[in-house]
C-alpha positions as CSV (number, residue, x, y, z in Angstrom):
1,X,0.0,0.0,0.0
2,X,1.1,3.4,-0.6
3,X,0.7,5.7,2.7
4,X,1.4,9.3,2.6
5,X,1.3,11.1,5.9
6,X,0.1,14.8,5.5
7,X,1.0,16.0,8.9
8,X,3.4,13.8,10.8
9,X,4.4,17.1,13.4
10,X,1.0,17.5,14.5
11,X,1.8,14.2,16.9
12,X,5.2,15.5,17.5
13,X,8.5,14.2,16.3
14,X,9.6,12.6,20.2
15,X,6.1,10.3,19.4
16,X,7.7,7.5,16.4
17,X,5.7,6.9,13.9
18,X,7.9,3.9,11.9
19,X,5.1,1.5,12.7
20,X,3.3,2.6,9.6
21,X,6.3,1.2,7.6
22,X,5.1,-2.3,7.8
23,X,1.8,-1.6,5.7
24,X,4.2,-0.6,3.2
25,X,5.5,2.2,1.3
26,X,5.1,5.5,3.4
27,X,6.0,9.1,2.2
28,X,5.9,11.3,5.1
29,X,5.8,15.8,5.3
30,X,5.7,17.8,8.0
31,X,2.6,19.7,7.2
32,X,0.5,20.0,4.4
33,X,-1.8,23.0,3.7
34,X,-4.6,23.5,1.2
35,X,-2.4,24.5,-1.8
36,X,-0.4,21.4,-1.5
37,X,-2.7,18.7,-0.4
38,X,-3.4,17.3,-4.1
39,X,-0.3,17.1,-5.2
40,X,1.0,14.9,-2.4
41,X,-2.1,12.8,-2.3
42,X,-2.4,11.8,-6.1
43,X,-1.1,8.5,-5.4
44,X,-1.7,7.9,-2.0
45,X,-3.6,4.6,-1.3
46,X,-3.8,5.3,2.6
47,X,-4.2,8.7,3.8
48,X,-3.3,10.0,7.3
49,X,-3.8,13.2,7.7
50,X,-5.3,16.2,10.5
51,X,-6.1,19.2,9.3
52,X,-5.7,19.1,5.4
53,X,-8.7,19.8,3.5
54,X,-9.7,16.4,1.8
55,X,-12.7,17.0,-0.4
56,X,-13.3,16.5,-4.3
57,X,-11.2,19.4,-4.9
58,X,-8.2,17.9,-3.5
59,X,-9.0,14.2,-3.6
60,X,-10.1,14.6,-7.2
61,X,-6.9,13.5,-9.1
62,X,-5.7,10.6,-6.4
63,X,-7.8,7.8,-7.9
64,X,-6.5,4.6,-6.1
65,X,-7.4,6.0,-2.3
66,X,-9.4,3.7,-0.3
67,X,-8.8,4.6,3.2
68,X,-8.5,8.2,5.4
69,X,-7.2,8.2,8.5
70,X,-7.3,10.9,10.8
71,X,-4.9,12.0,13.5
72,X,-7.5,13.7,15.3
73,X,-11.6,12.7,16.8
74,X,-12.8,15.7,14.6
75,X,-13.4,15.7,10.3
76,X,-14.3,19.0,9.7
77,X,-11.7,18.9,7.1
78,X,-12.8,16.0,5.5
79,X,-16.1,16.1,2.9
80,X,-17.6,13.0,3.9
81,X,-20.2,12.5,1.6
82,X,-18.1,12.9,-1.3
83,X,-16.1,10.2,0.4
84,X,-18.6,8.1,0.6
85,X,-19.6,8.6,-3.1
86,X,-16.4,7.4,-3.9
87,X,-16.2,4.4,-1.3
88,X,-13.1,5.8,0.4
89,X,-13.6,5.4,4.1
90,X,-12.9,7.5,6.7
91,X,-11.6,6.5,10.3
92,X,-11.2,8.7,13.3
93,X,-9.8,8.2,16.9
94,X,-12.2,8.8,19.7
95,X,-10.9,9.5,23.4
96,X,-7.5,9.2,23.5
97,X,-6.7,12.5,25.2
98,X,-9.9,12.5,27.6
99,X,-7.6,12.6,30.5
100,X,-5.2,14.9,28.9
101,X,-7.5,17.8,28.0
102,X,-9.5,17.1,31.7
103,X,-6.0,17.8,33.1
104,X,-5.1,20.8,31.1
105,X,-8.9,21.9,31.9
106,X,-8.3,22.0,35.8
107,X,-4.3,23.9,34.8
108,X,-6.2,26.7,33.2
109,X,-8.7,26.9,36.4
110,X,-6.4,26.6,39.1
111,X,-4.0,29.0,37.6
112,X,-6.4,31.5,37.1
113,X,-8.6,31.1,40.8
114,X,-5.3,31.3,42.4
115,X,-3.8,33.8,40.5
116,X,-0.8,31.7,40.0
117,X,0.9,34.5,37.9
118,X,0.9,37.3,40.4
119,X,2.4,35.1,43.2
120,X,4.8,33.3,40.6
121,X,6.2,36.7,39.8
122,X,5.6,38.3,43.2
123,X,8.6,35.5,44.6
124,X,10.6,35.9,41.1
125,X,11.0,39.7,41.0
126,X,12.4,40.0,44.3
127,X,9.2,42.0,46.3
128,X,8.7,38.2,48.6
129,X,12.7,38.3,49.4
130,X,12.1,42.1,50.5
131,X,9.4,42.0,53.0
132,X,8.9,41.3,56.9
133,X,6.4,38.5,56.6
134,X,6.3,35.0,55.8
135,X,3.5,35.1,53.5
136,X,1.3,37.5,51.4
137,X,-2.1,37.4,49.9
138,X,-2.0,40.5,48.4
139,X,-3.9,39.4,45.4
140,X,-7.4,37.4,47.1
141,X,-7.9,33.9,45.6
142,X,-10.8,31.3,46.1
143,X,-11.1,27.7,46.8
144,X,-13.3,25.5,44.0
145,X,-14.8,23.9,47.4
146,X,-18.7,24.3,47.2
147,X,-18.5,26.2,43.9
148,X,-21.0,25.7,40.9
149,X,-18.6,24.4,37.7
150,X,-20.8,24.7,34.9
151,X,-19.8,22.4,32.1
152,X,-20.9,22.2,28.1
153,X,-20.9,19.0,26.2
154,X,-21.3,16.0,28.5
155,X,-19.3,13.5,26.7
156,X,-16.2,11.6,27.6
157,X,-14.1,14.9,28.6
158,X,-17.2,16.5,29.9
159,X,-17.6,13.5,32.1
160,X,-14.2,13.9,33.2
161,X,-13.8,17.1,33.9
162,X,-17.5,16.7,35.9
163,X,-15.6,13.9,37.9
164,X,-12.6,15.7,39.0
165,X,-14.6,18.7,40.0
166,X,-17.0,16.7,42.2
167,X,-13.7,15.4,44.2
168,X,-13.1,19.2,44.4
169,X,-16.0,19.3,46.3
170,X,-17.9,21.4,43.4
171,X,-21.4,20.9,42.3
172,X,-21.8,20.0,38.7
173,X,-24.5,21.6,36.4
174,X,-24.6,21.0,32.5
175,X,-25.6,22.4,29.4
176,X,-26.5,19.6,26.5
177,X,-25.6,21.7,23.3
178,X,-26.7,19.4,21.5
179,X,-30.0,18.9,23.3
180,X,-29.9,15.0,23.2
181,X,-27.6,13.8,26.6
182,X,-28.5,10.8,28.2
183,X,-26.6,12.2,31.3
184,X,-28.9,11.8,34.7
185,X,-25.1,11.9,37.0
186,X,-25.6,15.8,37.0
187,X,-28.1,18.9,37.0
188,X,-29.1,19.4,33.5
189,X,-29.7,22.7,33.1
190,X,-30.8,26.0,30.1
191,X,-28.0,27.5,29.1
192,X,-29.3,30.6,30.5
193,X,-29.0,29.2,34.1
194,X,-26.0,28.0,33.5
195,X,-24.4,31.2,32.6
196,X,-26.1,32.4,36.0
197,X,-24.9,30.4,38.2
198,X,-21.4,28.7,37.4
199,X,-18.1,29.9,38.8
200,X,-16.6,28.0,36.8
201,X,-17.1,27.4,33.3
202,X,-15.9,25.1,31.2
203,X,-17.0,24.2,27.3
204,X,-16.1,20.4,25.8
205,X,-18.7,20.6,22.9
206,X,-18.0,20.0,19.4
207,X,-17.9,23.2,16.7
208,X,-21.8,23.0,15.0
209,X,-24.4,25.2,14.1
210,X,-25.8,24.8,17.7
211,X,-22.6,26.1,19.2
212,X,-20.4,28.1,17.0
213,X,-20.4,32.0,18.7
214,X,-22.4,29.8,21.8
215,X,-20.4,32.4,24.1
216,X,-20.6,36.0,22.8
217,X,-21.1,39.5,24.6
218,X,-24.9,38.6,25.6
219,X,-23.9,35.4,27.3
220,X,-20.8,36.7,29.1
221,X,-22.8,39.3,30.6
222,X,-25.1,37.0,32.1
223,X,-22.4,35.5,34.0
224,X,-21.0,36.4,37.7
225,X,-18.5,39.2,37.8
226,X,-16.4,36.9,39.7
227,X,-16.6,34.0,37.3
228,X,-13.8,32.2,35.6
229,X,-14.4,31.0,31.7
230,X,-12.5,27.8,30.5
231,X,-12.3,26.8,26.5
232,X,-11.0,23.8,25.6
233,X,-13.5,22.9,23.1
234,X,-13.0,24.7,19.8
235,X,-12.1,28.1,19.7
236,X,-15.4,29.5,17.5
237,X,-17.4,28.6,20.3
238,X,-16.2,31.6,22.0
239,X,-16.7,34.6,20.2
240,X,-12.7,36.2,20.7
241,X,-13.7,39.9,19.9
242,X,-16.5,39.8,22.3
243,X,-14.6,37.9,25.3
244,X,-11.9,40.8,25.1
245,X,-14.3,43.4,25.6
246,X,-15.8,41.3,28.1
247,X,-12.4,40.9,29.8
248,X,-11.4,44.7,29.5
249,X,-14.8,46.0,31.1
250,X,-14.6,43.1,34.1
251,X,-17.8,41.5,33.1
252,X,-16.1,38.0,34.1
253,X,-13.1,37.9,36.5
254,X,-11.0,35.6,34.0
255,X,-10.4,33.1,30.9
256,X,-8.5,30.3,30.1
257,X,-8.1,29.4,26.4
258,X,-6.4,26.5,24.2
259,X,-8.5,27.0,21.2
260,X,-9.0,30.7,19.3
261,X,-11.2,31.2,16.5
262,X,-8.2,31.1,13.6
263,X,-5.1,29.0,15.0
264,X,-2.1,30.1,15.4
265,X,-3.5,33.1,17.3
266,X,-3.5,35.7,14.2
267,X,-2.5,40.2,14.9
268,X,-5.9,40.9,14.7
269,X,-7.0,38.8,17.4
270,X,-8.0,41.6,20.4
271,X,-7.5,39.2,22.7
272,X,-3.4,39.3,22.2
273,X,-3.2,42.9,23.7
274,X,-4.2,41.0,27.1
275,X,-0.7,40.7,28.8
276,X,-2.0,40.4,32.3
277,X,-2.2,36.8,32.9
278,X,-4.6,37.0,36.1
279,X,-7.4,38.0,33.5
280,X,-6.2,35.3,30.6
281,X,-4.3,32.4,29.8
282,X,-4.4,31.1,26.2
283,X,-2.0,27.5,25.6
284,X,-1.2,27.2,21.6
285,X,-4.0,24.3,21.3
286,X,-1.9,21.5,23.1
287,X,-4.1,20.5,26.3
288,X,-4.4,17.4,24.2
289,X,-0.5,16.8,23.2
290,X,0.8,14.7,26.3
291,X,3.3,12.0,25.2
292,X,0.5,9.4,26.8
293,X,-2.3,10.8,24.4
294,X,0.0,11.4,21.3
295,X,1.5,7.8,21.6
296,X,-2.4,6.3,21.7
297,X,-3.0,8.5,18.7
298,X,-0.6,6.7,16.8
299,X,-1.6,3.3,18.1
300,X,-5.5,3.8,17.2
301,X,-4.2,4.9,13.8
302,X,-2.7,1.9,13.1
303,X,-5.5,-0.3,14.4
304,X,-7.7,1.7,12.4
305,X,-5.0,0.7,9.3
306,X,-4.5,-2.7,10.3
307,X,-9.0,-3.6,10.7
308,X,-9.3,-2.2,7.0
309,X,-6.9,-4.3,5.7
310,X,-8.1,-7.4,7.1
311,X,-11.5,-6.1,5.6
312,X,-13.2,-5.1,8.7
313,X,-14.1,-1.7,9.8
314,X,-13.0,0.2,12.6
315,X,-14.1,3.7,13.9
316,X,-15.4,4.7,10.0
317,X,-17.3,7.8,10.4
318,X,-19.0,8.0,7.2
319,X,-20.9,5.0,7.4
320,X,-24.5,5.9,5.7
321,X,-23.5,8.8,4.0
């Protein structure tokens, strides 16, 4: 079979890869952007790819594929019904970085409800060494203890994160974006009372129609003044031009981000001016990069590889289109 990996970086260059080798011929790149997709993909049997568009316009000249698969749970970038039309399937890799985003979920909130920042740089610059006391709270933090954590998208990092919050000692409402959880472990609640009355926030929903711009200026100011918004979702759930002005006129205490709507973070993204790292956090869309989660994505990917080529199938997405 001839394999051409679109975007071998995106799993990171310390996670190997050579166990694709044994499927047979494998052309590897970096990266791979719109403008280059089809020409690399023309002969490509087996496709593994992330982000790169595969759709007729780029798929239309590489005749003899019969299999994508993706480094990734989401396939925005792939057209799946023209897929389908053309019996190449499609495999994705569900849950491998549940507990690696849930961690990275609870980083961004503890950082931000203990305003890590101002004590990490309160030691650093020298103002701890130079005073008469043995601690200093200058800058009031909160425990999670008995807090409301609000949570969107009840799946498997939803769960998680629900989980790890209750052995904070929170109380766990949720949203269902969707509308269709089968989730009776929490208070199910309108997205209007869940803006009310979390303290903490956190979004695990996929991108849609339902939840694209779910967060903008109207639903930030329905939340406390003291509350604390956590993306690690998709970054056009959270509307970036409205959550800066909603940052700069202390409608919410704080955000932590490791999604934006265009990735890498581009100039005319507002929410760059923010410096002060008590109001915002953003991470460069790695909460779910740990070496655990990255070596698992490789390992599904080759099940998925190794099932189709015994003819069975294995995590196809576009079955029925």
């Amino acid at each position: 079979m001839k394999i051409v990996i679109l975007e071998r970086n995106s799993v990171g260059t310390d996670v190997p890869v050579g166990v694709f080798h044994e499927f047979g011929e494998v052309t590897e790149y970096p990266n791979t952007v719109a403008h280059n997709t089809a020409e690399r993909v023309k002969d490509a049997e087996i496709i593994i790819a992330n982000k790169a568009p595969l759709n007729a316009q780029t798929l239309a000249d590489a005749p003899d594929v019969k299999l994508i698969c993706l480094f990734a749970t989401g396939f925005d970038n792939v057209d799946l019904d023209y897929c389908a039309s053309r019996g190449i399937k499609v495999a994705n890799v569900a849950g491998y970085c549940t507990e690696a985003v849930a961690q990275h979920t609870f980083t961004l909130a503890l950082w931000l409800t203990e305003k890590m920042s101002f004590y990490d740089n309160y030691v650093k610059s020298g103002a701890y060494a130079a005073q008469d006391r043995f601690s200093n709270f200058d800058m009031p933090f909160t425990e999670l203890h008995q807090k409301t954590w609000g949570i969107v998208g009840m799946g498997n990092i939803g769960s998680r994160v629900a989980a790890i919050a209750q052995a904070f000692g929170c109380h766990v409402i949720f949203y269902s974006a969707s509308g269709k959880s089968t989730c009776t472990s929490y208070e199910r609640v309108e997205l209007s009372e869940l803006l009310a009355r979390s303290d903490v926030l956190s979004l695990h929903c996929p991108l849609s129609e339902r939840t694209r711009n779910l967060i903008g200026i109207d639903e930030l100011r329905q939340m406390k003044k003291s509350a604390v918004l956590i993306n690690v979702a998709r970054g056009p759930v959270v509307n970036n031009a409205d959550l800066y002005t909603a940052l700069m006129e202390n409608t919410i205490a704080a955000a932590g981000l490791d999604v934006l709507e265009k990735e890498p973070i581009t100039a005319d993204n507002p929410l760059s001016l923010i410096k002060d790292s008590t109001k915002l956090i953003i991470t460069p869309h790695m909460s779910w990069g740990s070496i655990e989660s990255r070596t698992r994505l490789v390992g599904e990917v080759t099940e998925n590889i190794r099932a189709f080529l015994s003819g069975k199938d294995r995590n196809i997405v576009n079955t029925g289109h």
